[in-house]
DSSP file (Angstrom, degrees, kcal/mol; ACC not computed):
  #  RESIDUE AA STRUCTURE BP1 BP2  ACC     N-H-->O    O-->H-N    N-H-->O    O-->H-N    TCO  KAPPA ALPHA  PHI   PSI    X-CA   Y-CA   Z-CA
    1    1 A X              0   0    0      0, 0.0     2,-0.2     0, 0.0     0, 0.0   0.000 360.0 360.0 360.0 159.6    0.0    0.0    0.0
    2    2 A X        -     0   0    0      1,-0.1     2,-0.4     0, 0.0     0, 0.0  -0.570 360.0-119.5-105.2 169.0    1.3    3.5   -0.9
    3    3 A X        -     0   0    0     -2,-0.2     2,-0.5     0, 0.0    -1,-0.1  -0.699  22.6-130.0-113.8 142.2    1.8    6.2    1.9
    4    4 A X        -     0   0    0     -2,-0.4     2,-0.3     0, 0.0     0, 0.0  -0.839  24.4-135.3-103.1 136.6   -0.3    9.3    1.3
    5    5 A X        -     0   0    0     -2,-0.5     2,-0.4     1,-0.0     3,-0.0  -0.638  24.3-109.6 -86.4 144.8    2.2   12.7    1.6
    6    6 A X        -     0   0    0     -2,-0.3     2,-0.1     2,-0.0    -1,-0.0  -0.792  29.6-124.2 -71.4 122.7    0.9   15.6    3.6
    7    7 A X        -     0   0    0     -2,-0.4     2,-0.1     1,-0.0     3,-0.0  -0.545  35.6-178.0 -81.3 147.8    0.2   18.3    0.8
    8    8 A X        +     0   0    0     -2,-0.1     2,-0.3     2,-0.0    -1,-0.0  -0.643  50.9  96.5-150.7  68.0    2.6   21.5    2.6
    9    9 A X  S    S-     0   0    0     -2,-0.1     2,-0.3     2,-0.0    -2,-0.0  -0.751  74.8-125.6-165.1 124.1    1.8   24.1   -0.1
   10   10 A X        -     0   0    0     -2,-0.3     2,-1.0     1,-0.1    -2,-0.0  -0.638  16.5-131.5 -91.7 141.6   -1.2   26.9    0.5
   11   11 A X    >   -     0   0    0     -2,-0.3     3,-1.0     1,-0.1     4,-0.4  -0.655  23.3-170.1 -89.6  71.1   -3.5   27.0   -1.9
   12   12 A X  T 3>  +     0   0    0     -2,-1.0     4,-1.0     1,-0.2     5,-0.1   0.477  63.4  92.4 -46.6 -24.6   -3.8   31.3   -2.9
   13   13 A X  H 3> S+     0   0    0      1,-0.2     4,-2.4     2,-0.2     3,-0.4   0.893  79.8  49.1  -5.6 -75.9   -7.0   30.9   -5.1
   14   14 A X  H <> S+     0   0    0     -3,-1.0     4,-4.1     1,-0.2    -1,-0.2   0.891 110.6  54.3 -71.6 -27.2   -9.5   31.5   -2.8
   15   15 A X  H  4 S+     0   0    0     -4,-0.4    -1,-0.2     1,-0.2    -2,-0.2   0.818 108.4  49.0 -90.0  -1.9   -7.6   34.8   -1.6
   16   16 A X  H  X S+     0   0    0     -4,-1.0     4,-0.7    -3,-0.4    -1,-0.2   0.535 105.1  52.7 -98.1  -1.4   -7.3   36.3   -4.8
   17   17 A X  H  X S+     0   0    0     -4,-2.4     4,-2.0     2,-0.2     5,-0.4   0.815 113.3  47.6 -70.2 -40.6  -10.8   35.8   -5.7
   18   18 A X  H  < S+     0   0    0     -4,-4.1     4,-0.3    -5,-0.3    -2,-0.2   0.699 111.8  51.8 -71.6   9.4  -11.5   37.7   -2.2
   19   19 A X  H  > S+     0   0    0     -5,-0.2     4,-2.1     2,-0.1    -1,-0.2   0.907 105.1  51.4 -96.0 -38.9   -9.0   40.3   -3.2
   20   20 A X  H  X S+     0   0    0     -4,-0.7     4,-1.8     2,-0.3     5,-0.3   0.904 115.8  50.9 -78.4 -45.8  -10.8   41.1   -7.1
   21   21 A X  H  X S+     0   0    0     -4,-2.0     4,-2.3     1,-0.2     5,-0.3   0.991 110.3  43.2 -51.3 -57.2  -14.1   41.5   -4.8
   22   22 A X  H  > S+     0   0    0     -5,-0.4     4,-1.5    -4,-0.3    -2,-0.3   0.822 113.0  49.3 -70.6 -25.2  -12.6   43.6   -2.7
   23   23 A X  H  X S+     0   0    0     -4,-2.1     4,-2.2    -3,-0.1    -2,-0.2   0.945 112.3  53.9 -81.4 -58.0  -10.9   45.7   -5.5
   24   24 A X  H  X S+     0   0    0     -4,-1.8     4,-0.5     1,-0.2    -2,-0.2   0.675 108.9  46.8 -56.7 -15.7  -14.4   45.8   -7.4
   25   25 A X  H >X S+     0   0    0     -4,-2.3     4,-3.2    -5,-0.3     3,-1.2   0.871 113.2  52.5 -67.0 -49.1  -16.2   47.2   -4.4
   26   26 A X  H 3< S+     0   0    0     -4,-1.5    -2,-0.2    -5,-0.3    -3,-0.1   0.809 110.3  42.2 -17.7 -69.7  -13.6   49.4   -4.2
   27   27 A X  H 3< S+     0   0    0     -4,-2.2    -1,-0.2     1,-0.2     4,-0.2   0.591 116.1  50.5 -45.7 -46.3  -13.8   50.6   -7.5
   28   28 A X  H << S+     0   0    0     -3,-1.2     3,-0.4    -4,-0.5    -1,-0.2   0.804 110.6  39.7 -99.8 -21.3  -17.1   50.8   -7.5
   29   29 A X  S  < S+     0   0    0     -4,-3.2    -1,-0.2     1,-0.2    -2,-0.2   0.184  94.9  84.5 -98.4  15.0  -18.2   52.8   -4.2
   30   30 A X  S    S+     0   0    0     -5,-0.2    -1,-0.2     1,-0.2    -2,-0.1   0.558  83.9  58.2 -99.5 -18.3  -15.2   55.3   -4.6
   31   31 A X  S    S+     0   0    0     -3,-0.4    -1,-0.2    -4,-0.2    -2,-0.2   0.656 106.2  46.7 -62.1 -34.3  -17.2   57.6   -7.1
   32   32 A X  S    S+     0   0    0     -4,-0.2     2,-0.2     2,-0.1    -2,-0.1   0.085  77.1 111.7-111.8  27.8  -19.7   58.2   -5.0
   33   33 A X  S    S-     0   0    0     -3,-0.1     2,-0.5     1,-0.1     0, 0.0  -0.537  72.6-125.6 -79.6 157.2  -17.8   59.2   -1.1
   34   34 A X        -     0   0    0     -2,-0.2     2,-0.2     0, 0.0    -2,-0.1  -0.908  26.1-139.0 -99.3 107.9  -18.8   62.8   -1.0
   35   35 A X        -     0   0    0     -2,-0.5     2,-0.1     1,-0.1     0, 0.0  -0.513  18.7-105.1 -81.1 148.0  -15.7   64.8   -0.5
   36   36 A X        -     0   0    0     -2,-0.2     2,-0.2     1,-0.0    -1,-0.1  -0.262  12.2-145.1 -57.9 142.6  -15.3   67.7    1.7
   37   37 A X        -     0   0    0     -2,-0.1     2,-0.6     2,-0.0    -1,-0.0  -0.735  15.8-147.7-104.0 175.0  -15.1   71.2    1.3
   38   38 A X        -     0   0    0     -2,-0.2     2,-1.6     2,-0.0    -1,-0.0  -0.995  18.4-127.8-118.3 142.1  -12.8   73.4    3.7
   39   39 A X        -     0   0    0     -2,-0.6     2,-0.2     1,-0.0    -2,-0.0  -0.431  40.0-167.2 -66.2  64.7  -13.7   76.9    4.5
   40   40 A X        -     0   0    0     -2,-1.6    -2,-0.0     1,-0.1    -1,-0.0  -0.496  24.5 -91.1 -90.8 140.9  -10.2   79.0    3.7
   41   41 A X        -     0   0    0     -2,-0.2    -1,-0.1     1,-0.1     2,-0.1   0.267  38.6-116.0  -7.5 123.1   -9.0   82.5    4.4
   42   42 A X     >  -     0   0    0      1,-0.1     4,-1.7     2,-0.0     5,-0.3  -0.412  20.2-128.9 -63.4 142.6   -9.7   85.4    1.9
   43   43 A X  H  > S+     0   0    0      1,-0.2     4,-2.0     2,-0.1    -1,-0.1   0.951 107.9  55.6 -57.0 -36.7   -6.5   86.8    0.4
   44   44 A X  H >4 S+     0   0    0      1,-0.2     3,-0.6     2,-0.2    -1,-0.2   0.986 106.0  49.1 -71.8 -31.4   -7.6   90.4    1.3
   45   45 A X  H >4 S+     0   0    0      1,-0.2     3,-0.8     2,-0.1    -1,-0.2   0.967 117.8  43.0 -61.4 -46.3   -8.1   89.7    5.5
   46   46 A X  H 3< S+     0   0    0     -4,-1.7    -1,-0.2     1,-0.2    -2,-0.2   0.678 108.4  65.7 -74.4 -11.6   -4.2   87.7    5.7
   47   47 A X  T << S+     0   0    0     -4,-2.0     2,-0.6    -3,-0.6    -1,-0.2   0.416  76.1  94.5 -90.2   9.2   -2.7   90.6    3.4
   48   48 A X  S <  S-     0   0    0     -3,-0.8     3,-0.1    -4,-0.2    -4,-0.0  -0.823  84.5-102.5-110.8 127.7   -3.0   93.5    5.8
   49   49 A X        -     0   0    0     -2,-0.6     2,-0.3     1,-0.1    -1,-0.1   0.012  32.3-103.1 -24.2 133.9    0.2   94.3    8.0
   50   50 A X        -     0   0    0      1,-0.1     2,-0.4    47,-0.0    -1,-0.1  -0.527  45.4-111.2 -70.7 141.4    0.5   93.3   11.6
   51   51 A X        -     0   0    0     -2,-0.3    47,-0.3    45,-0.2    -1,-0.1  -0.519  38.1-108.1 -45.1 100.0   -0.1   96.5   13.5
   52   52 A X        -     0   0    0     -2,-0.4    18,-0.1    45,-0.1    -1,-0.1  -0.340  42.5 -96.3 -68.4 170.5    3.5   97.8   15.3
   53   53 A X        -     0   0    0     44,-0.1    16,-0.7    16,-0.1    17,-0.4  -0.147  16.8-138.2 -64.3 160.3    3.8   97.5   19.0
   54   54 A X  E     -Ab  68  99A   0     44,-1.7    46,-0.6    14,-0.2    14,-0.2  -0.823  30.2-160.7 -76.0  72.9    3.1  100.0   21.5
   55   55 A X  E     -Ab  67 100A   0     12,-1.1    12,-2.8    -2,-0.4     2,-0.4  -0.343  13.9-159.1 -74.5 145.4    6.0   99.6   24.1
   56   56 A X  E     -Ab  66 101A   0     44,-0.7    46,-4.4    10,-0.2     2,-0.4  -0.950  21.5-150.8-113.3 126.4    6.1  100.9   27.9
   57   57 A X  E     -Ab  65 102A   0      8,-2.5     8,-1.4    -2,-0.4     2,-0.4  -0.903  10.0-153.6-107.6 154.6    9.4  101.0   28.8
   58   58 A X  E     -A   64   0A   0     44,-0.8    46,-0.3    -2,-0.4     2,-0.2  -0.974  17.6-160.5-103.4 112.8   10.5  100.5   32.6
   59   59 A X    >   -     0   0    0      4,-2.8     3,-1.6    -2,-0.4     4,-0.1  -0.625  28.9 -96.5-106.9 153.6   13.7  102.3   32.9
   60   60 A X  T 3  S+     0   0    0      1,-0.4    48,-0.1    -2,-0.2    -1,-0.1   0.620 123.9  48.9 -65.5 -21.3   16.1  101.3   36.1
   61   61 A X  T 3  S-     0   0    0     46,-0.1    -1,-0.4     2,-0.0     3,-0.1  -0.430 119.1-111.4 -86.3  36.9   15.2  103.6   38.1
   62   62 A X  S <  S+     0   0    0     -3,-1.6    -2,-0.1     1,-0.2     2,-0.1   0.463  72.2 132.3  63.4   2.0   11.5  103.0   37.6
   63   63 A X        -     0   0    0     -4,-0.1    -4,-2.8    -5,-0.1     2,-0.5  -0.384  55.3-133.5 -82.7 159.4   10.7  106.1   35.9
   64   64 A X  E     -A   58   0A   0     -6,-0.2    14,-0.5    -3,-0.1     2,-0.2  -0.832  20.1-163.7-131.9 129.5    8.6  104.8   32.9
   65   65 A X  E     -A   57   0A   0     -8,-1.4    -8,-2.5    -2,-0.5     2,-0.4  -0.612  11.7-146.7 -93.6 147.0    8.8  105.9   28.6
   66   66 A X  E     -AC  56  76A   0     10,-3.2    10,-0.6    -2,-0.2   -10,-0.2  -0.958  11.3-169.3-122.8 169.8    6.5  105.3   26.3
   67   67 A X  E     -A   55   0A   0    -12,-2.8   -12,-1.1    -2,-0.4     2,-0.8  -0.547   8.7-163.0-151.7  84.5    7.6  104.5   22.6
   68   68 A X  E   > -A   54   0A   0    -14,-0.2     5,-3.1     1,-0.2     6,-0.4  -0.400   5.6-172.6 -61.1 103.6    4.7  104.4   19.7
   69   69 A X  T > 5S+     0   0    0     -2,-0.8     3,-0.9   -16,-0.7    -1,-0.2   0.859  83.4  67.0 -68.7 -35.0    6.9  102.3   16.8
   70   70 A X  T 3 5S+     0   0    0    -17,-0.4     2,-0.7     1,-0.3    -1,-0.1   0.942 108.8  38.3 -74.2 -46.8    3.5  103.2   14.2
   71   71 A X  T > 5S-     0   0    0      1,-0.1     3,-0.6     3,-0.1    -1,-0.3  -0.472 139.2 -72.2 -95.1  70.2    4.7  107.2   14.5
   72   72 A X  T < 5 -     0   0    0     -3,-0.9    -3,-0.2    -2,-0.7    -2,-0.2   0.577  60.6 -84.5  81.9  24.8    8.1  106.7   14.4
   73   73 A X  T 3 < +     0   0    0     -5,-3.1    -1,-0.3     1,-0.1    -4,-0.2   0.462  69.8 143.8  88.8   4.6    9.7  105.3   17.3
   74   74 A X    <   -     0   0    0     -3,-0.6     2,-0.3    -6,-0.4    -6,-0.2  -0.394  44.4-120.9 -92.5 161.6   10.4  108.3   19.6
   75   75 A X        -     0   0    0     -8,-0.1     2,-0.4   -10,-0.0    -8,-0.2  -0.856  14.3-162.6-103.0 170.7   10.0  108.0   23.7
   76   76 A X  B     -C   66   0A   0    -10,-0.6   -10,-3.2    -2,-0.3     2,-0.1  -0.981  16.3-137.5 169.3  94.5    7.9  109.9   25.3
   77   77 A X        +     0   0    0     -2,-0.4     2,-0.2   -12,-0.2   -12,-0.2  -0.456  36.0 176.1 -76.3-176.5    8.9  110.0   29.4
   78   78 A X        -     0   0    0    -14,-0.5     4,-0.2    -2,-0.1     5,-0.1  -0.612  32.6-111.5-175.9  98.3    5.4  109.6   31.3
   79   79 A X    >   -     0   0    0     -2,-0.2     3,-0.7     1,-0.1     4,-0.4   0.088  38.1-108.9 -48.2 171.6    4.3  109.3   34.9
   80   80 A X  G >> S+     0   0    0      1,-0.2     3,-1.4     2,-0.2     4,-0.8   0.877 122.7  53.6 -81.9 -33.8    2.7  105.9   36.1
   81   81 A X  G 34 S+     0   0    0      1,-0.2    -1,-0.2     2,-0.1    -2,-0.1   0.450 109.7  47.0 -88.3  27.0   -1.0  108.4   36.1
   82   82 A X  G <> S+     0   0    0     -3,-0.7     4,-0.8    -4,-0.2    -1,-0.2   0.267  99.7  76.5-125.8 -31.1   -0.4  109.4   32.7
   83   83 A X  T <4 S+     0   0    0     -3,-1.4     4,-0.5    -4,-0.4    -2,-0.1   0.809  94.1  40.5 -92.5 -10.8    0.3  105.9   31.5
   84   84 A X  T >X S+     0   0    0     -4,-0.8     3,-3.6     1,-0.2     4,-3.0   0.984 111.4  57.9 -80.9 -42.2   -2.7  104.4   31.2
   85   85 A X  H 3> S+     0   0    0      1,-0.3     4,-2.2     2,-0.2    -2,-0.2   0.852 108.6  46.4 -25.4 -42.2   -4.4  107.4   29.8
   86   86 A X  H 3< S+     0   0    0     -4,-0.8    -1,-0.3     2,-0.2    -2,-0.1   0.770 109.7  53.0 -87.6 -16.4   -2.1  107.6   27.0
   87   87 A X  H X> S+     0   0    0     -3,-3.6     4,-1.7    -4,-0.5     3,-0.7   0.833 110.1  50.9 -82.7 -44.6   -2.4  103.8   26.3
   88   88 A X  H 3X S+     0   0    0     -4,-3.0     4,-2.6     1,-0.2    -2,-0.2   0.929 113.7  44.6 -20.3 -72.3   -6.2  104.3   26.2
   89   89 A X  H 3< S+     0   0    0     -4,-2.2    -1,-0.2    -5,-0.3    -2,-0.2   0.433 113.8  45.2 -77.5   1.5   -5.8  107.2   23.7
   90   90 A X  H X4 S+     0   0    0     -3,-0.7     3,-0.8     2,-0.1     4,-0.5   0.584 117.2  50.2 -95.9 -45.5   -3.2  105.6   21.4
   91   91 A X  H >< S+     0   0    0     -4,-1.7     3,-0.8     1,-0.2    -2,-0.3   0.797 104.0  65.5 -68.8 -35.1   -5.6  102.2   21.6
   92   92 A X  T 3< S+     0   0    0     -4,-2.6    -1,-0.2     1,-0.3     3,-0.2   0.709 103.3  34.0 -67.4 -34.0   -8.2  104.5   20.8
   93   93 A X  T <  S+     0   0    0     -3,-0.8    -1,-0.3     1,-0.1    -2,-0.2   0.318 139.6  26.0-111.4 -13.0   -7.2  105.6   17.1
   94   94 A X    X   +     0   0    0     -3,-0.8     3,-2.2    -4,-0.5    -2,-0.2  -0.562  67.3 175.0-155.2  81.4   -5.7  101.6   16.7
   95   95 A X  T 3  S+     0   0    0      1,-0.4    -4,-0.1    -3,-0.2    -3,-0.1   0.279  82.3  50.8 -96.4  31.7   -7.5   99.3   19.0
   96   96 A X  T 3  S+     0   0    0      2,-0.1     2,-0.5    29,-0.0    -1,-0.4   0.019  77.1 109.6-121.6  52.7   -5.8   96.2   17.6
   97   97 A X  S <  S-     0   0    0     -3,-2.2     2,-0.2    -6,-0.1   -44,-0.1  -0.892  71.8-139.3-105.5 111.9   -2.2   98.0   18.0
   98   98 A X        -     0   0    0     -2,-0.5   -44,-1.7   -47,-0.3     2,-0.5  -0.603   5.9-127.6 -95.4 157.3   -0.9   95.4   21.3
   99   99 A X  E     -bd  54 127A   0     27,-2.0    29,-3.0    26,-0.3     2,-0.3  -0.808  24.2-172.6-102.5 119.8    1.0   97.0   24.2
  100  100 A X  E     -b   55   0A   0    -46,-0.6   -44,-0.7    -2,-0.5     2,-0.4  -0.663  15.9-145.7-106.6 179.7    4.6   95.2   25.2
  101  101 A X  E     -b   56   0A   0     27,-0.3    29,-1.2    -2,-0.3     2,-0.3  -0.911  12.0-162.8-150.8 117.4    6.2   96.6   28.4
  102  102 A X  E     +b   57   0A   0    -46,-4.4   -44,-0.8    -2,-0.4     2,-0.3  -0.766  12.4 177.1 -84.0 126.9   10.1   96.5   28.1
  103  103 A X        -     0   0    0     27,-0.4     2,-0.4    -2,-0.3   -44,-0.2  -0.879  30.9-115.1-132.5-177.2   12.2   96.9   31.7
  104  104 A X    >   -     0   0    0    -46,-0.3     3,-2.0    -2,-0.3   -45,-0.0  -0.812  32.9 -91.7-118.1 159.4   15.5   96.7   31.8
  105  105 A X  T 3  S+     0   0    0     -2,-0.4    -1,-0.1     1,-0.3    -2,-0.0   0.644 120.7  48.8  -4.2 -79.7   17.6   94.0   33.5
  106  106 A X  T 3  S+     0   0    0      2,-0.1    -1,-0.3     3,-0.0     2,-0.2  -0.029  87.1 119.6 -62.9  12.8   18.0   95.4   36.9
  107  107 A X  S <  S-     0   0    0     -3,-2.0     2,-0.5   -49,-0.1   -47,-0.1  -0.517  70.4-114.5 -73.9 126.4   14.4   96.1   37.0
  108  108 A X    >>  -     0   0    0     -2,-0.2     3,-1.6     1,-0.1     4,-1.5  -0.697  13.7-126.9 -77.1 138.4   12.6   94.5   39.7
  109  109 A X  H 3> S+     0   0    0     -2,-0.5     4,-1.3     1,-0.3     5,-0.2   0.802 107.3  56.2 -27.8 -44.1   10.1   91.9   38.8
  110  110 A X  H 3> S+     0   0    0      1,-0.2     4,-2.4     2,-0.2     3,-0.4   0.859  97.2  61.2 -72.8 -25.7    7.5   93.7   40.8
  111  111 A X  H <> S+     0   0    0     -3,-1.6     4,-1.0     1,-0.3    -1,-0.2   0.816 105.8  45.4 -90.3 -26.6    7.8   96.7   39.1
  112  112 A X  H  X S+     0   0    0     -4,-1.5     4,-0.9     1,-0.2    -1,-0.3   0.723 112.5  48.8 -85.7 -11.4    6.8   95.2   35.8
  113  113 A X  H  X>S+     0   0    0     -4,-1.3     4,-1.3    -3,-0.4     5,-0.6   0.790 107.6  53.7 -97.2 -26.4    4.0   93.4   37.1
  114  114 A X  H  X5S+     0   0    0     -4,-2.4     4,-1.9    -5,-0.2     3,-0.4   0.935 117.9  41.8 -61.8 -26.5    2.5   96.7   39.2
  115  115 A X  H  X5S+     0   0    0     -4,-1.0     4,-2.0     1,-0.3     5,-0.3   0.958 116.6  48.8 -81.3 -30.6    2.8   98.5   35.4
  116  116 A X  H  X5S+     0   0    0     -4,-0.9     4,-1.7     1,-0.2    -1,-0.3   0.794 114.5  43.2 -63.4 -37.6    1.3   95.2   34.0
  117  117 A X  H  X5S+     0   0    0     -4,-1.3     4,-1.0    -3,-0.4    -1,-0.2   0.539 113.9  51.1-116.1 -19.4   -1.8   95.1   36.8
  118  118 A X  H  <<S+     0   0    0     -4,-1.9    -1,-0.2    -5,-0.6    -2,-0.2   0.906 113.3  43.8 -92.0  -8.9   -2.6   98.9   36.4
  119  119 A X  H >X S+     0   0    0     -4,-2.0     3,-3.0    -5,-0.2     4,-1.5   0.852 117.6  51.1 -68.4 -50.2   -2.7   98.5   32.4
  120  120 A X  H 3< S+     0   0    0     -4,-1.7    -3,-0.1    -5,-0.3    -2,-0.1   0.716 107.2  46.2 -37.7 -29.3   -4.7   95.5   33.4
  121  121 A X  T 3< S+     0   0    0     -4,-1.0    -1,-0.3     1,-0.2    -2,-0.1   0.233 106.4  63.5-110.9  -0.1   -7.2   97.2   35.8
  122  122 A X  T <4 S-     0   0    0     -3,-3.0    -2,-0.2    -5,-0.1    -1,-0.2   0.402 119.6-111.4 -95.9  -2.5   -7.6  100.0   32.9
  123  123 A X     <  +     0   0    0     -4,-1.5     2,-0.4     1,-0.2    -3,-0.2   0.955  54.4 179.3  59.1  76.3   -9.1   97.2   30.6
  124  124 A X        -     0   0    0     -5,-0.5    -1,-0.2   -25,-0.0   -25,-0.1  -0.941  17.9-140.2 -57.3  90.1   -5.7   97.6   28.4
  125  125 A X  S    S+     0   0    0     -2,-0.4   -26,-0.3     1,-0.1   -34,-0.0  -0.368  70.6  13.5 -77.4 171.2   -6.0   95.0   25.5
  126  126 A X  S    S+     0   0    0      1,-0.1   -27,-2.0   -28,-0.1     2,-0.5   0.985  74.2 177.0  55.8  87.3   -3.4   92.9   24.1
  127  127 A X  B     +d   99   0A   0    -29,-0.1     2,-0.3    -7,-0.0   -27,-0.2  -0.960  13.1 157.3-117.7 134.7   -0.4   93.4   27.1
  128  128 A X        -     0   0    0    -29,-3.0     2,-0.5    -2,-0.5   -27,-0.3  -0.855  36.1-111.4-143.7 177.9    2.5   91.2   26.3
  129  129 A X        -     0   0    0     -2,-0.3     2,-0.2   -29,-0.2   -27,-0.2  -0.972  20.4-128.1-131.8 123.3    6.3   91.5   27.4
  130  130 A X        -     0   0    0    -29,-1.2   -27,-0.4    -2,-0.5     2,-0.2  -0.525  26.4-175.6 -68.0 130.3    9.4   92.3   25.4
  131  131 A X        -     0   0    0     -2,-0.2     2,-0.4   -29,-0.1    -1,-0.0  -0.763  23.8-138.1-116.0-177.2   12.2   90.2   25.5
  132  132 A X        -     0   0    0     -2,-0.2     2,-0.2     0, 0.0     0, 0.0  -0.978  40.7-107.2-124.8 132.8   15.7   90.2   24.0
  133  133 A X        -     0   0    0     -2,-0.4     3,-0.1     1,-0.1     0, 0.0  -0.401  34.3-134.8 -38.8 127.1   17.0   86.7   22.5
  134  134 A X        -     0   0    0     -2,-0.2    -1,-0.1     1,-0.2    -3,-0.0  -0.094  20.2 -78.4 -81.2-171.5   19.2   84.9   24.1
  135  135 A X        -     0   0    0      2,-0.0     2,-0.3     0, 0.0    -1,-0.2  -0.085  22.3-142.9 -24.1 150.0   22.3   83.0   23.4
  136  136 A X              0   0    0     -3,-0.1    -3,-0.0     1,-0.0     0, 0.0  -0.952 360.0 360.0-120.4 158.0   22.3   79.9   22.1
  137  137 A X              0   0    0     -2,-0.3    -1,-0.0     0, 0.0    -2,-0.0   0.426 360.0 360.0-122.3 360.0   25.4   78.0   24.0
């Protein structure tokens, strides 16, 4: 009597007929996904200049500048009851024009957060803080 072999060899038939199904579904339901649209920017809103800064400067001895960059950069010394007024009335004629506050090194920490919390308590918009880059080491 003969000895029967174990067949050792997969038989790939039956997974390329489920693959030619599966490519003709594909095929067939891939006209008709509804693609999406996205809502994007208008050229003219992204084409308008950012706005320069309005800096308050904190000087080492605490006395305080202001320095409009949109007329030309000058400083302008200014008492602390003067400064919000004058941030007001500069915001007033450009009320998306943001306000940095510059100090200088030796400058206490407190002193920029009192200038910071009386723009703040004047409803001052946009308040940010100037830095200088550092190193890279």
């Amino acid at each position: 009597m003969r000895q029967r072999r174990q067949m050792n060899q997969i038989n790939v038939v039956p997974y390329i007929d489920v693959m030619l199904v599966l490519l003709v579904i594909f095929m067939v339901t891939a006209p008709m996904i509804q693609t999406g649209s996205v809502d994007l920017p208008s050229v003219g809103k992204s084409s308008q200049p950012p706005v320069a800064p309005l800096e308050v400067i904190v000087k080492p001895d605490q006395s305080l500048a202001v320095r409009d960059r949109a007329l030309g950069g000058q400083e302008v010394t200014i008492g602390r009851m003067e400064l919000a007024a004058k941030i007001k009335e500069a915001q007033a004629k450009n009320p998306q024009q943001p306000v940095l506050i510059a100090a200088d090194k030796s400058v206490r920490y407190e002193a920029v957060l009192n200038v910071m919390d009386e723009l703040q308590r004047q409803q001052v918009a946009k308040i940010g803080l100037l830095v200088q880059p550092g190193r890279k080491q």
